[in-house]
C-alpha positions as CSV (number, residue, x, y, z in Angstrom):
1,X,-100.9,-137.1,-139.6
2,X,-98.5,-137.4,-136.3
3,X,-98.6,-141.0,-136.4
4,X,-98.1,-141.1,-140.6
5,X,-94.5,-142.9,-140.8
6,X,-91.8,-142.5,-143.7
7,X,-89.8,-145.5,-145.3
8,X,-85.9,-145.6,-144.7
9,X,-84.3,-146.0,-147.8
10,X,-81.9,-148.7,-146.4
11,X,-79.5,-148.6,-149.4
12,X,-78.7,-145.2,-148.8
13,X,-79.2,-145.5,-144.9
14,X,-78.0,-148.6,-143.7
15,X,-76.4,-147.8,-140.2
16,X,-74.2,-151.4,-140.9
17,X,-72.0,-150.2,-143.5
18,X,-72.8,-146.2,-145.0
19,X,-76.1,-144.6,-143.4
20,X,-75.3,-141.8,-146.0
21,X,-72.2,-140.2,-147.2
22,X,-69.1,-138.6,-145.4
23,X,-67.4,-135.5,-146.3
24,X,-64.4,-137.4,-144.3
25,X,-64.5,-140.3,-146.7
26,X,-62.9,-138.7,-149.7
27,X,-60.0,-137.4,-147.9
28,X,-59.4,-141.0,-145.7
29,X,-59.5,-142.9,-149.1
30,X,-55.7,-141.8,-149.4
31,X,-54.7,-144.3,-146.7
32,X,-58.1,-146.6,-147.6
33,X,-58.5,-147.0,-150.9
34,X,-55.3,-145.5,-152.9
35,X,-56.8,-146.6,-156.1
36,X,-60.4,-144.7,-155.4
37,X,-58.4,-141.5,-153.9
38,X,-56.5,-141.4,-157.3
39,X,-60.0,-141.2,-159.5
40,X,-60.9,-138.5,-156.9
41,X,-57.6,-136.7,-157.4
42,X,-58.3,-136.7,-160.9
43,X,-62.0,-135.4,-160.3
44,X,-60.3,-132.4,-158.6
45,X,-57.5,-131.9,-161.2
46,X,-60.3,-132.1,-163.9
47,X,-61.9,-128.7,-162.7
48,X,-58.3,-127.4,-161.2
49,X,-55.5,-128.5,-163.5
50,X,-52.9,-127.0,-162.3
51,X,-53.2,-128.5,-158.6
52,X,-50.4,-130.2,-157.5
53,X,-50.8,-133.5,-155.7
54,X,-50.2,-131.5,-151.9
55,X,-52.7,-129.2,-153.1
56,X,-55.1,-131.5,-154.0
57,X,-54.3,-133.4,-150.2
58,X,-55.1,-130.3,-149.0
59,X,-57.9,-129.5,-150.8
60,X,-59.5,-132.7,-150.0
61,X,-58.4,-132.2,-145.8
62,X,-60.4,-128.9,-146.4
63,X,-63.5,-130.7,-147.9
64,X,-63.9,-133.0,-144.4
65,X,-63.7,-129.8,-141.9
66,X,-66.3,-127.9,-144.4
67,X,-68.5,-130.3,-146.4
68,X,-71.7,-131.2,-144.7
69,X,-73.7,-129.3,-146.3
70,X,-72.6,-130.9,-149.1
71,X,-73.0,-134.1,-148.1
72,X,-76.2,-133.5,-146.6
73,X,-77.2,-132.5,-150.2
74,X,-76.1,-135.8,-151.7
75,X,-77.6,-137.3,-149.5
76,X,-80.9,-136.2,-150.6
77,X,-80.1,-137.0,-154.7
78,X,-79.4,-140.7,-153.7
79,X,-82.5,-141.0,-151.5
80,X,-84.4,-139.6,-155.1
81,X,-82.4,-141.6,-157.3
82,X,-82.3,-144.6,-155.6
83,X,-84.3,-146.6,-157.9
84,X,-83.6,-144.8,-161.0
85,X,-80.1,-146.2,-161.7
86,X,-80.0,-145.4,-165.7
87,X,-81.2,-141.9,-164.9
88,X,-78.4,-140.9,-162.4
89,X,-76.2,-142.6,-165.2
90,X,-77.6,-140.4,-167.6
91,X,-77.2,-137.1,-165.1
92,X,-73.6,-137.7,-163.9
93,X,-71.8,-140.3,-166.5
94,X,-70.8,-142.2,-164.2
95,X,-72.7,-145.6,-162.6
96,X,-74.5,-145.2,-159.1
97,X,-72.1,-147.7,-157.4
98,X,-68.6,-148.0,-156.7
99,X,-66.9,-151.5,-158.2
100,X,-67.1,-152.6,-154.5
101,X,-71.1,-152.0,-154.8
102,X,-71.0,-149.1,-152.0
103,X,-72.9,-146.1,-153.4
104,X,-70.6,-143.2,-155.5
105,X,-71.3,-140.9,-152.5
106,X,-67.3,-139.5,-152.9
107,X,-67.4,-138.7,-156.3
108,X,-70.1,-136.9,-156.7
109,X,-69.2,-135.3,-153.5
110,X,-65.7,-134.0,-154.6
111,X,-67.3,-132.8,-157.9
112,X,-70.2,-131.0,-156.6
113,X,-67.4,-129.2,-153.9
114,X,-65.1,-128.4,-157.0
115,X,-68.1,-126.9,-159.0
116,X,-69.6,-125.1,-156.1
117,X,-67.3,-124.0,-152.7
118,X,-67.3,-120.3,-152.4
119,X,-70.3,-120.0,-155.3
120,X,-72.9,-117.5,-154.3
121,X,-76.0,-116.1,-156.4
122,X,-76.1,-112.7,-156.6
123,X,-79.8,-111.4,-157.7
124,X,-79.2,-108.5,-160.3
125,X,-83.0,-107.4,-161.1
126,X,-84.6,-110.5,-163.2
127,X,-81.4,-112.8,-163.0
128,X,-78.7,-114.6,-160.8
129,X,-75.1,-114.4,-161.9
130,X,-72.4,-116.3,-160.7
131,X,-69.6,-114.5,-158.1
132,X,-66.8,-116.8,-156.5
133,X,-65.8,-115.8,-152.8
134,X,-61.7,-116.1,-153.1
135,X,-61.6,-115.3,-149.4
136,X,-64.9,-117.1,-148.3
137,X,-63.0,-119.3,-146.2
138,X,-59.9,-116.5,-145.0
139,X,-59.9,-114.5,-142.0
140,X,-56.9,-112.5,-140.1
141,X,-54.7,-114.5,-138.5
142,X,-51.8,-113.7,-136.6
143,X,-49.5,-110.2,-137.4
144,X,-46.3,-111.0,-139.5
145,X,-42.9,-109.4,-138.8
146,X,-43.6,-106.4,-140.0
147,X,-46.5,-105.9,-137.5
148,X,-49.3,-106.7,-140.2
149,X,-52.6,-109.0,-140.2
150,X,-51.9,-112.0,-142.6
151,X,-54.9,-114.0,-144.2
152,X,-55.1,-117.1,-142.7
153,X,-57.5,-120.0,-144.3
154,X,-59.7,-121.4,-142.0
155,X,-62.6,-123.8,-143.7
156,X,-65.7,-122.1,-142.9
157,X,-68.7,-124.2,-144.6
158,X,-71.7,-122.5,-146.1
159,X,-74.9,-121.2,-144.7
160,X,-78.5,-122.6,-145.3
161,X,-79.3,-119.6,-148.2
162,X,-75.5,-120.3,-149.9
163,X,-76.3,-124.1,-149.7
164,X,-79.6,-123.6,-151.4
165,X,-77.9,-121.7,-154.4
166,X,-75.1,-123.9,-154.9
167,X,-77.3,-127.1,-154.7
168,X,-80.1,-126.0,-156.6
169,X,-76.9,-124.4,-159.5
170,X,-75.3,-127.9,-159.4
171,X,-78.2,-130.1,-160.1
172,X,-79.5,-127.7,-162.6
173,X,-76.2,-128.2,-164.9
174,X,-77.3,-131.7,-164.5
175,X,-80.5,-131.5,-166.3
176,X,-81.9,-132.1,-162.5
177,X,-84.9,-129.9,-161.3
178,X,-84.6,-129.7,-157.7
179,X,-86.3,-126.9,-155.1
180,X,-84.4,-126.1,-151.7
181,X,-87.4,-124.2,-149.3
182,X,-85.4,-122.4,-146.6
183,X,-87.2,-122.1,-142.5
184,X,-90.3,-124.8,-143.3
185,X,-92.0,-124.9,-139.9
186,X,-90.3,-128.8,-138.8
187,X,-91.1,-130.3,-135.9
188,X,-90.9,-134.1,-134.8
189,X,-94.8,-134.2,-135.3
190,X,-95.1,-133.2,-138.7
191,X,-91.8,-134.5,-140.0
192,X,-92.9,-137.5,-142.1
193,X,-95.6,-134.6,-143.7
194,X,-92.6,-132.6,-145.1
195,X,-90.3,-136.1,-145.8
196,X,-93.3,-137.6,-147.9
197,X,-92.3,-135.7,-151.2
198,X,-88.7,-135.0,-150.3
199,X,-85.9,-134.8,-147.6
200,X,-85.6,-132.8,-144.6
201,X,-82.3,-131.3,-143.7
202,X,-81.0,-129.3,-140.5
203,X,-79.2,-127.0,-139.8
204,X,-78.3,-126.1,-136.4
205,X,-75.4,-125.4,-133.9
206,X,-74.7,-126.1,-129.9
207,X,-76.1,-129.1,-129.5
208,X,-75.6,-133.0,-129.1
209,X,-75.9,-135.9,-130.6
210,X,-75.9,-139.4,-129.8
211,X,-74.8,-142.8,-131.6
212,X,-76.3,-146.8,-131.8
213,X,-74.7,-146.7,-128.6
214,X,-75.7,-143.5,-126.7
215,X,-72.2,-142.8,-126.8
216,X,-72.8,-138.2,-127.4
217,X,-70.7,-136.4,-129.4
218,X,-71.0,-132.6,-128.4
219,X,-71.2,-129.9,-131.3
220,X,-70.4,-126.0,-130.8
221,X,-70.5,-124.6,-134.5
222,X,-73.0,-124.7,-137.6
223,X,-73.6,-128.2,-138.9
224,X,-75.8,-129.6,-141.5
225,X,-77.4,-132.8,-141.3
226,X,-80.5,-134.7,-142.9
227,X,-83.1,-136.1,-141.1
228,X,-84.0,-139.8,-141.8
229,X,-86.8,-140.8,-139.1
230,X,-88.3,-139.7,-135.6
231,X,-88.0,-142.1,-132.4
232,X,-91.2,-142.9,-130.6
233,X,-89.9,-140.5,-128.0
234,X,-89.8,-137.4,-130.5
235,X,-86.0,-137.3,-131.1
236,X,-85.0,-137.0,-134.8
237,X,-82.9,-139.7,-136.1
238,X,-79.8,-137.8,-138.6
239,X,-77.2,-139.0,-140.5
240,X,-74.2,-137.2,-139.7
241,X,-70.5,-138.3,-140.9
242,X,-72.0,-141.3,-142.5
243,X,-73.0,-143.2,-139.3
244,X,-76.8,-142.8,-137.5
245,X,-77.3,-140.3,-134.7
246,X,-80.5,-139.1,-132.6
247,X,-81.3,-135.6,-132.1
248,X,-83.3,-133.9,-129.8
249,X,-84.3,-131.1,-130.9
250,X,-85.1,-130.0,-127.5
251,X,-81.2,-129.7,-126.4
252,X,-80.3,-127.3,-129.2
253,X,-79.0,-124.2,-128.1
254,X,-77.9,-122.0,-131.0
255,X,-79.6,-121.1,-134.4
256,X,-81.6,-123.7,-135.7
257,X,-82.8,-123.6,-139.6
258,X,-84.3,-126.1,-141.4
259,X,-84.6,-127.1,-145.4
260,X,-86.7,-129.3,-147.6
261,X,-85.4,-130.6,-150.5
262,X,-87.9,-131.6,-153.6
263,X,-87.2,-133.5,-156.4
264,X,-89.2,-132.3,-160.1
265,X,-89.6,-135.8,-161.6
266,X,-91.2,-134.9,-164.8
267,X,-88.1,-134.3,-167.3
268,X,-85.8,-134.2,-165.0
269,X,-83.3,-135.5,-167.4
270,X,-82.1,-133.5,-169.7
271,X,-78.6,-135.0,-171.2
């Protein structure tokens, strides 16, 4: 089983052009692509209607300092859906790829963050109900004139037990049957094991990564990523911010969870 080996979807993952989505690509498509950031802007107002167009700026700034989770999520759905074009269709209303041919990684993305962000399950004896977190993302900032704390927003993600509720939530409402299992036992040796019949996320803080060109980019705080391969040397390969990155998991230093992500295939359409 060490040596088993996975198959890179290279549609989703191709480190030339997207190896997976961005939660930075929604908010940069003002400057790059007015015409996609206005059907975005319009995903947004669609759940918040009474957004105005600097809110929905910043809503969308807030969605690249807070979404990987998210996108690590989406991720996984294109990785299942891949070859089931008419089925995402069917889930979402909307075609798998952008008129340019890239994947629809942004709208789904800005959706699923509208639906979900400050979501939490709360377990009330044989059933979940729904509770928003207004002040998920607030914290005290600095004292006002009159000596007092203010609430200052600061975007603070989700953690590996909200991201399984709001995942699991959003594909559900999408006739989509998906299971998130929270602290599997991964390791670079029995990786492709756990990959075979899904995807493997991490989450994990204080460590490093490094791009196509060892160039390392040094994180301090939580961050969630999916992991698409292992290197011969036992480093995972992650897409991270839409590009292709090795990890060791050696050099990291904080908390370190990890999540497995399985698609039900049977009747997994339900529209």
């Amino acid at each position: 089983m060490e040596n088993e080996r996975i198959t890179i979807n290279s549609l989703v993952y191709n480190p030339i052009e997207e190896y997976g989505a961005s939660q930075k690509a929604p908010f940069q498509t003002m400057t790059s692509d007015p015409t996609e950031y206005a059907q975005l802007s319009n995903i947004v107002k669609s759940h918040f209607p009474k957004m105005t167009d600097e809110e929905v700026r910043d809503f969308l700034w807030k969605l690249q300092k807070e979404g990987c989770g998210y996108v690590a999520m989406i991720n996984t759905l294109f990785h299942e859906f891949i070859d089931d074009r008419s089925g995402f269709q069917n889930a979402f209303g909307f075609d798998m790829y952008a008129s340019d041919g890239t994947l629809n990684f942004n709208q789904v993305l800005v959706d699923l963050y509208c639906s979900m962000d400050n979501h939490n399950g709360i377990d009330l004896l044989f059933f979940t109900i729904d509770y928003y977190a207004d002040k998920e993302d607030m914290t005290y900032g600095d004292k006002d004139k009159d000596g007092k704390f203010e609430w200052t927003e600061k975007p603070f993600g989700n953690n590996e037990v909200q991201m399984k509720y709001r995942w699991e939530t959003y594909c559900k409402r999408h006739g989509i049957d998906v299971t998130v299992k929270i602290n599997r036992v991964v390791t670079p040796k029995n990786f492709a094991k756990h990959a075979k019949n899904g995807s493997v996320c991490i989450l994990c803080s204080k460590f490093t990564v490094y791009d196509e060109n060892k160039k390392p980019t040094s994180i301090k705080g939580g961050h969630f990523m999916i992991i698409t391969d292992v290197t011969p040397d036992k480093k995972y390969v992650v897409s991270s911010w839409g590009k292709r990155y090795t990890l060791d998991p050696k050099d990291i230093k904080g908390f370190l969870y990890y999540q497995v992500i399985r698609y039900k295939k049977e009747g997994r359409h339900l529209h």
